[in-house]
Structure formats: C-alpha cells, structure tokens
Phi, psi and omega in degrees: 000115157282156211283150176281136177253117156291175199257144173307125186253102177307149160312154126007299219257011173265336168282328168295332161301321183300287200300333190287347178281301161316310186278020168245313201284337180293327209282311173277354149300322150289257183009333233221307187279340166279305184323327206250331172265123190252152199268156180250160212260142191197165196041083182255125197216126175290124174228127180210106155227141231026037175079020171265104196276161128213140181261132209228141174212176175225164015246158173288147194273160187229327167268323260213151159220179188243161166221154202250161169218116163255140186226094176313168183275136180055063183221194198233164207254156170241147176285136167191152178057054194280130187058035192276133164280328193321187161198069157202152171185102125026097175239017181289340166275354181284317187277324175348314161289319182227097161311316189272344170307180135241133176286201197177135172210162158215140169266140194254152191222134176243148163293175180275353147226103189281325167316357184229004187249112152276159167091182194258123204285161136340134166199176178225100189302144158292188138262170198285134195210082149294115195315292173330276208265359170225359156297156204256150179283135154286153179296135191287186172235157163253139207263300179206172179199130179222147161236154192220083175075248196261026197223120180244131190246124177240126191237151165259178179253120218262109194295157182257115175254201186248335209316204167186152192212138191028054177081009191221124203286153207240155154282142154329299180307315179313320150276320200265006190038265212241015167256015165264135200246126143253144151242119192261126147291150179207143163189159225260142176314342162251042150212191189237000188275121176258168194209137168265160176210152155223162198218147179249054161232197297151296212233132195259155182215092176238170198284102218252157157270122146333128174066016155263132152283141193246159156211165204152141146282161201224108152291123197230139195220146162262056201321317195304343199269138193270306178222181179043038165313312209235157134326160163310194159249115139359150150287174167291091155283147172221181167233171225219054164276014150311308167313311159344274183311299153334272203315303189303304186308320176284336172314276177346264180332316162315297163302332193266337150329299160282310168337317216250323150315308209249019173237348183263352191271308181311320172308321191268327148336303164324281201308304171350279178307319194304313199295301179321300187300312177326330186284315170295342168274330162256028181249149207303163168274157188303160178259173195261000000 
C-alpha cells in the first residue's frame, strides 16, 4: 500500500521574503500610477478686446504643468505657451490673421516633469470663438475737439489693432469699415439733457448755440451684432468757452490799455511844445 503525498507546506521562512517582494512590487506600482495622474484644466474662457485674444482657464497647478493648442475649424492644432505654470496664454497672434474665422483651443495638462511622460496628455476643449462677432470694442479715445460760433468739432482717434492683412497691423475703422458706428453724447454744460449724433466715420460736426460751453462723450457701437455691441463711453470732455471769452476781454483790455498810454504820452508832448512856444512870443525883445 502506497503512503498518500501532501501538498508541500512552506515554511515560516520561506514566506516572508515572497511576501516582502510582493509588498515592493504594489508600493512602485502605486508610485508609478500617481506620478501620472494630472489635474485637467476646467472653466476655460476667451477675454478679447479689440482683438488682443487671451485664453484664461483654472485651477492653478500645483504638481502639473500645462501647455495650449489653438486650431481654426477642420484645421490642424498648433502649440503655444508650452509648459506653462501659468493659467493664461496670449493666443492674439495665433487669430491675428484671419479674424473672421472660428477658432478652438485646448488645454493639455502634464505632471512637472513632462520629460518623462508618456502617452496622450489629458486635455480640455475651449469653446468655439470667433474674433470678428466677439471681441468686445474698447472705449474709444477722443483725438481733438474744437467749438467755433455754432460748430463743434469732434475727431476720435482711430484704434490700433494687432490683426494683420499682407503684414501691416488695421485699425478698428480697417477692419470693421463702415459697420463700425459712433455715438456722440453731448450736452450743454450747465445743463443734464443730453443729445445724440452718429457718424460711421472718425469724425462729428454738429450744430451748437453760440457762446454756450458743451461737454460729451464717445461710444463705438456694431449694430449688426447679437451681443457685445457697444463699448464703454469715453471719458467726459468739454470745452472751454468760457476761457475764450476771458482771453478776448483781456486782449481787448490790454489793448485799449496802450492806446490810452501811448495818446496821454503824445498829448502831454503836445503840451509841451505848445508851453515852450507860448514862452517865446512872451518874453521881451533883445534892445538892439
């Protein structure tokens, strides 16, 4: 009769090395698996005004770092701002050329040390962002302003943009040509009725009372547009006629000044000559 063969039972002291092997290899293996998880990029928001583009996203990293990708639609992504701690990045030369496209971005989120990171990083789509219908107008400037009797003159200052068309950067009027619209508030300085005027031009030339001082502001408006029509207002300019009148009345006063000088110097000349010859006819003749 053969004896029945157990099953072989490790030792005490055979185990603990099996186990102590095991418990190295889960401990770099979590290791291994944290190194790799990156926080992904969330509220990703377009700030643009006069086309100066910027892409703003949250939260700032603290293990991680990010890199941007911008894309026209059915276009191929381009890289920017690579390896950035930031949670911002300047995408106005990227749009710069073609305003009227829509665009697209995204953000890529890396660990911090990306030199060592394989596979395809994490990311986060923007939303789709046209220039053209959503950059916001900046508050214009006013360039000069004069009033002359009943005509007040207003020129704006024509904006400067980043676009660009065969290499040479457009004004706001450049781009949006003639559907960019001002409006001037005006109104007279001692008073609060305000009055509108609009010009799809630079420049306003409306009709005044004589001898009142004005003040007013400037609006730059897109009718055409569903949102972000209009601008701030300018600041508040006036003019200053008062000062005018002053200036002539000292002018004036000035003049009438000398006049009255230079006829009392002549006058008292006068007397003179007079008083001399009067002395000479009455005084004796010589004896001969």
């Amino acid at each position: 009769m053969e004896t029945p063969t157990w099953p072989r039972v490790p030792s005490p002291e055979a185990a603990v090395p099996r186990m102590l092997l095991l418990s190295w290899v889960l401990l770099q293996v979590a290791r291994t698996s944290g190194t790799t998880e990156v926080v992904v990029a969330y509220n990703l928001t377009w700030k643009s005004t006069n086309f100066k583009t910027i892409l703003e996203w949250e939260p700032k990293p603290i293990n991680h770092i990010y890199t941007v990708q911008i894309s026209p639609r059915l276009g191929n992504w381009k890289s920017r701002c690579f390896y950035t701690t930031d949670t911002e990045c300047d995408l106005t030369d990227e749009i710069g050329n073609d305003v009227n496209q829509t665009y697209q971005a995204r953000v890529l989120s890396y660990p911090a040390d990306a030199t060592d990171y394989s596979g395809e990083p994490p990311f986060t789509n923007s939303p789709e962002f046209t220039p053209y219908v959503e950059t916001k107008l900046g508050r214009p400037k006013i360039q000069s302003f004069k009033q002359i009797g009943t005509k007040l003159n207003v020129t704006i200052q024509d904006t400067c943009t980043l676009v660009r068309r065969n290499g040479t950067f457009l004004s706001l009027r450049d781009v949006f040509g003639k559907n960019l619209i001002y409006t001037l508030y005006y109104w007279k300085a001692s008073s609060t009725g305000k009055k509108t005027a609009k010009t799809n031009t630079n420049e306003f030339l409306i009709d005044v009372d004589e001898g009142e001082s004005y003040c007013f502001s400037v609006q730059a408006v897109i009718p055409s547009r569903k949102a972000n029509q209009k601008s701030p207002e300018s600041p508040t300019a006036c003019t200053s006629h008062e000062k005018g009148v002053l200036l002539v009345i000292v002018i004036v006063v000035l003049v009438v000044l000398i006049l009255t000088i230079i006829l009392s110097v002549t006058l008292y000349k006068c007397r003179k000559v007079r008083a001399r010859q009067s002395g000479k006819e009455s005084s004796p003749l010589n004896a001969a």
